[in-house]
C-alpha angles and dihedrals in degrees: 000000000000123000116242115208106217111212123221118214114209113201129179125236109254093218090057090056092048094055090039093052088042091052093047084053098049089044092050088057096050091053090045095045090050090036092064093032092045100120115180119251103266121216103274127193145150137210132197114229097218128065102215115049106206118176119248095032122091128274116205112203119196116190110223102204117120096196094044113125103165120037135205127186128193109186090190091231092093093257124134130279130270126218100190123108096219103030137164128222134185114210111210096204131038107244137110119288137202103222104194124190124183122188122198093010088283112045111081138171123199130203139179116217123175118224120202142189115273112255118243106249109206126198105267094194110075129179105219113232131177145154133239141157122271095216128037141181115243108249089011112118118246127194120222115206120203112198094199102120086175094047111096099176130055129201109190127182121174104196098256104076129033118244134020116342107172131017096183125104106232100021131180117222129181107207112228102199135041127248135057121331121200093217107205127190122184117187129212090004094287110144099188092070116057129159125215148210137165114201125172128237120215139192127257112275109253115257103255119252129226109263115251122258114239112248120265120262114260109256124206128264126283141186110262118198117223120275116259122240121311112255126191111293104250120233108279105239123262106253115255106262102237122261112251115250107263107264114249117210123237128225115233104255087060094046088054089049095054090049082056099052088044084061091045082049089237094117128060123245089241089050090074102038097053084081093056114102087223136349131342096249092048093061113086120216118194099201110183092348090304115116113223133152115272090245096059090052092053084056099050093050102045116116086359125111106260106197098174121197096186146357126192111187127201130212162211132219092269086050090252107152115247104164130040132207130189162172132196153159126249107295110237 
């Protein structure tokens, strides 16, 4: 019996070889239509007009392609984007930023700026102005006020030396000699402007006498019997030592001001220690948190620039001072 081969005939859908043959068309366009609109990317850049990027000022950005048509700008901040060839953009906050700029939908050019705070500009020209007294005491301590906040140096010179007596800013001076003083201040080391002041020193006032009493009235004659037999003259008495002036306490900010003028060499040694309750040497000072004798620390202040933050003093029951505390800044 002989064996037959069946053949199988394969045949396509019709309808398959319409869309396939739709689809290669459609895709040949696309290709052609790309292929005579393709443009090279061209160089594409960018530069910023100012030097100094500060946020919160604007930033002009001008593109810098010849062949550019469409624009896009990323400012990097998350804000949106700008279209504009030449724009302008604010950043809230300094940082550093990605600007991105892309030309023709494709072609792009990516720069990091850094944007930082804007710096505080003070006046640099400063009229000096301060107060003072019109009248002082001779050897008495006066404070001189300056009411410049921006200023941050100070020139003083209090009519009785040449040059610079004082660099600090509220300082405390005890005139020497008698007469009228041109008090000048220059601020932040600008001589051209220089403020000025006279005040007058006087002397201390006189300590007031006792009225005198008015003279008896005469009285009449009268018989005087005859004196009786000269005895020895007795001693004449010693005279009474006068009584001290009772001692009157000082505040704290006085008592500063006179350890200042010890290290000027204005004020007398005795001076300061007048206010001690004992000796000198009794007396503790805690200067910067170190313990020392109060004569140790005259020493070590004297003919030195005592610039004092802050003074505690400590009692007896006369209101003599017996314990020190203080505070101050590097002496120089």
């Amino acid at each position: 019996m002989a064996s037959q081969k069946q053949e199988k005939e394969y045949t396509i859908d019709p309808t398959v070889i319409r869309i396939t043959g739709l689809i290669i068309l459609i895709a040949a366009a696309i290709f052609i239509y790309r292929w005579y609109n393709y443009e090279d990317c061209p160089e594409v850049n960018f530069s910023i007009e100012q030097q100094n990027l500060y946020a919160g000022e604007l930033i002009s950005f001008m593109a810098k392609t010849s062949e550019a048509k469409t624009f896009r700008w990323d400012f990097g901040d998350g804000s949106s984007r700008n279209h504009e060839p030449s724009p302008a953009h604010i950043y809230k906050k300094p940082g550093k930023y990605n600007v991105e700029l892309v030309v023709n939908g494709s072609c792009f050019k990516q720069k990091e700026i850094i944007v930082t705070e804007k710096p505080i500009v003070r006046e640099t020209t400063i009229i000096p102005k301060f107060i003072c007294p019109a009248k002082v005491i001779i050897g008495e301590p006066v404070r001189f006020n300056c009411t410049n906040d921006d200023a941050v140096s100070f020139e003083w010179n209090f009519g009785e030396n040449y040059g610079v007596d004082s660099k600090q800013r509220n300082p405390v001076y005890m005139f020497t000699k008698l007469g009228q003083k041109k008090i000048t201040l220059i601020v932040d080391g600008n001589p051209k402007f220089v403020a000025s002041r006279t005040l007058t020193v006087m002397p201390k006032p006189a300590k007031r006498q006792a009225p005198a009493q008015a003279a008896p009235a005469p009285t009449p004659p009268v018989y005087v019997a005859p004196p009786p037999p000269k005895k020895e003259p007795e001693k004449p008495k010693e005279p009474e030592k006068p009584k001290p002036a009772p001692f009157q306490p000082i505040d704290n900010e006085s008592f500063g001001n006179l350890l200042i003028g010890y290290s000027q060499g204005k004020v007398t040694e005795e001076q300061v220690t007048y206010y001690l309750s004992s000796h000198k040497n009794n007396v503790v000072i805690n200067v910067n948190s170190e313990i020392m004798k109060f004569s140790d620390f005259l020493k070590s202040i004297k003919g030195r620039t005592l610039i004092i933050t802050n003074l505690i003093t400590y009692r007896d029951k006369e209101e003599k001072i017996n314990r020190i505390d203080i505070k101050t800044k590097k002496i120089k």
